[in-house]
LOKOL-278077 format. One line per 10 residues: number of its first residue (from 1); their letters; for each residue x, y, z of N, C-alpha, C. Coordinates in nm, 4 decimals. Example, Ala and Ser with C-alpha at 12.3 -4.5 7.8 and 13.67 -1.06 7.14 Angstrom:
! LOKOL-278077
1	as	1.3190/-0.5690/0.7800/1.2300/-0.4500/0.7800/1.3200/-0.3300/0.7800  1.2850/-0.2250/0.7080/1.3670/-0.1060/0.7140/1.2900/0.0030/0.7870
***
This chain:
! LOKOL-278077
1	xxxxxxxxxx	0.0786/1.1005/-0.4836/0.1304/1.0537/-0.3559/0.0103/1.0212/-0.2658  -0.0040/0.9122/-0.2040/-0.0556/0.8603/-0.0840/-0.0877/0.9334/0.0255  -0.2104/0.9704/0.1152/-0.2123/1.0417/0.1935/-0.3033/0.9562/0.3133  -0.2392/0.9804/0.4198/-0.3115/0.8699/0.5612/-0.4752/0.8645/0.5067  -0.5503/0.8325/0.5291/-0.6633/0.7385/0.5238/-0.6972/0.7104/0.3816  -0.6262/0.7358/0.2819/-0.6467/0.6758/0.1215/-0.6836/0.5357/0.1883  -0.7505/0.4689/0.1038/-0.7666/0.3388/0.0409/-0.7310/0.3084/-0.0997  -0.6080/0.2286/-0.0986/-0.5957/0.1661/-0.2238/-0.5794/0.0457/-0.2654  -0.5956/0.0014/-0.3710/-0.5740/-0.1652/-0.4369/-0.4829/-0.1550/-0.4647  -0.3858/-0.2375/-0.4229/-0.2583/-0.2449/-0.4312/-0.2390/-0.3787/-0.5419
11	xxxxxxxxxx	-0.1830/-0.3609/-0.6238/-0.1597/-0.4915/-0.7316/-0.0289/-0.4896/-0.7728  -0.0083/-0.6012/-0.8424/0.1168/-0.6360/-0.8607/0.2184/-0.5040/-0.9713  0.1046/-0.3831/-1.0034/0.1889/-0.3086/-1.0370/0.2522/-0.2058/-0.9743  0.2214/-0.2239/-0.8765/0.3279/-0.1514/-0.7611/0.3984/-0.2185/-0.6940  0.4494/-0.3158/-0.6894/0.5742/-0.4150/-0.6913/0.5244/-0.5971/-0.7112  0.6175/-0.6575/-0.7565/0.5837/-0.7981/-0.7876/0.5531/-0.8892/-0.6506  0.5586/-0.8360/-0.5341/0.5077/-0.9273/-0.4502/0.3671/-0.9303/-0.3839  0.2931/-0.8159/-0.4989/0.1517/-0.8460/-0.4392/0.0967/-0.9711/-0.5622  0.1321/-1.0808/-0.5972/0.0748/-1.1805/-0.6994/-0.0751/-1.1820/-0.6710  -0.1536/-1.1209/-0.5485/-0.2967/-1.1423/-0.5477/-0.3098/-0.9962/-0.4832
21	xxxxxxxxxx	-0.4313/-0.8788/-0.5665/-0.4866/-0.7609/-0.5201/-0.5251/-0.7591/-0.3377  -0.4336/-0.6305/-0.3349/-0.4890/-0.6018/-0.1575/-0.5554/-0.4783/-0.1507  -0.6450/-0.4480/-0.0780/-0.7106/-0.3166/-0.0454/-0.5852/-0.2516/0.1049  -0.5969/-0.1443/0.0929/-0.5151/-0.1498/0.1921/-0.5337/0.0453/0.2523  -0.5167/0.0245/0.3483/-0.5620/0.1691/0.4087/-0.4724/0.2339/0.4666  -0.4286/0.3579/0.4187/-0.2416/0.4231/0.4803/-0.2857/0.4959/0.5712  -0.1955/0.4426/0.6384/-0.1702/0.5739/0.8236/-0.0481/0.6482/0.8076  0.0534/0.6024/0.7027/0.1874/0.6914/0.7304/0.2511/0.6997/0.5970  0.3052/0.7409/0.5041/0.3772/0.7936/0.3714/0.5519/0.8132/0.4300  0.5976/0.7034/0.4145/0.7741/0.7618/0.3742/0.7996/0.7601/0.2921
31	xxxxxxxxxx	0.9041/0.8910/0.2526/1.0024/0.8379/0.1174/1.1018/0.7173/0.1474  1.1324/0.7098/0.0504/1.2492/0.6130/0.0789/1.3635/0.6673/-0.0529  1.4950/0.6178/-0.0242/1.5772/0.5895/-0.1118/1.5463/0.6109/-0.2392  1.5269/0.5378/-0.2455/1.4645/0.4831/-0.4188/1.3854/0.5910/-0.4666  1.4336/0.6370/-0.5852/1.3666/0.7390/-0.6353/1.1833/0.6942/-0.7443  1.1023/0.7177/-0.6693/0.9472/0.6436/-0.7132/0.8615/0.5466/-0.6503  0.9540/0.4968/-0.5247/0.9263/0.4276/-0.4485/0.9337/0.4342/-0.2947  0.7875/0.4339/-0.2085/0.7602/0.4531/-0.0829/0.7768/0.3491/0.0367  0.7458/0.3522/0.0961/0.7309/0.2570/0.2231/0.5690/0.3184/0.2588  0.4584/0.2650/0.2924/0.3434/0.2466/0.3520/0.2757/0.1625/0.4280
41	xxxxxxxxxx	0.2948/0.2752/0.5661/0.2879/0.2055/0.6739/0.0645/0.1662/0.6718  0.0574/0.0691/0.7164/-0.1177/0.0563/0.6881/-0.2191/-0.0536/0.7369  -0.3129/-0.0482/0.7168/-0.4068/-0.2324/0.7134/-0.4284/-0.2725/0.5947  -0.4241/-0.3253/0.5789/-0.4605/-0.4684/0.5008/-0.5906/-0.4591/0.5552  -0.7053/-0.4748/0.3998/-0.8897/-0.4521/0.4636/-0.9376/-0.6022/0.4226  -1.0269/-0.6236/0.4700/-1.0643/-0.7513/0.3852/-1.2044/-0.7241/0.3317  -1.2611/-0.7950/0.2788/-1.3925/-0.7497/0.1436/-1.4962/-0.6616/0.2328  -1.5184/-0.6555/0.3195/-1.6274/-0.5845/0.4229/-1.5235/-0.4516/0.4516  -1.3953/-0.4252/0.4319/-1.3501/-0.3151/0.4026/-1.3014/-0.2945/0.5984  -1.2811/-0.4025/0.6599/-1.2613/-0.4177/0.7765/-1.0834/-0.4284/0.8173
51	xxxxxxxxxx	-1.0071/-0.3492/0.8703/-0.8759/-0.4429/0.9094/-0.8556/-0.5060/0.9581  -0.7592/-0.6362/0.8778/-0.7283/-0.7583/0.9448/-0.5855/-0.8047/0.9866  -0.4638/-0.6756/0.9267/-0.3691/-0.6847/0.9653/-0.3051/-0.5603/0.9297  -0.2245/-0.5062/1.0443/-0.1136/-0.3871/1.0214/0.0345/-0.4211/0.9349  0.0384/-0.3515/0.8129/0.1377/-0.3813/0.7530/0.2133/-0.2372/0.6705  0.3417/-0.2740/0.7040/0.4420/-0.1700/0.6028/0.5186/-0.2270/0.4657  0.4175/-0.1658/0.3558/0.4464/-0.2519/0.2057/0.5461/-0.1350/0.1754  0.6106/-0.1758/0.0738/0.6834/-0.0475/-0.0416/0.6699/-0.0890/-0.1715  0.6700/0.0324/-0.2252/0.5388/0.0069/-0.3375/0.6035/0.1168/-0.4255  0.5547/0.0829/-0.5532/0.6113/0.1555/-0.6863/0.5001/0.2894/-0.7043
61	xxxx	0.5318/0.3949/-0.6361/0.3874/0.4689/-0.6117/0.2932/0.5186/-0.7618  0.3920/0.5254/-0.8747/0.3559/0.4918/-1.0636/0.2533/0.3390/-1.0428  0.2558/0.2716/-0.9582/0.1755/0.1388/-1.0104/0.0742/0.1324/-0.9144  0.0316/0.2039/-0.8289/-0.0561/0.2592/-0.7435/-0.2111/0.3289/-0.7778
***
């Protein structure tokens, strides 16, 4: 499980709508519904490891 300031690469094996790798940095961990699958609230880093946008993905936390 995900814990606020992880950094992770998020790829398309934690759900099919990342078609291109994101780095991404968590501020918040929900469960959700879905049994294996989160909501992560976070930034989006870009190659200098900088945030360039606040985003809440949900994600297959097995493809993580």
């Amino acid at each position: 499980m995900p814990r606020s300031g992880d950094v992770l690469r998020v790829t398309r094996a934690a759900s099919v709508q990342f078609t291109q790798p994101m780095m991404f940095r968590v501020i918040r961990v929900q469960d959700s519904q879905c049994d294996g699958w989160a909501w992560l609230d976070g930034y989006e880093l870009d190659s200098a490891g900088e945030a360039v946008a606040r985003r809440s993905i949900f994600v297959r936390l097995h493809g993580l």
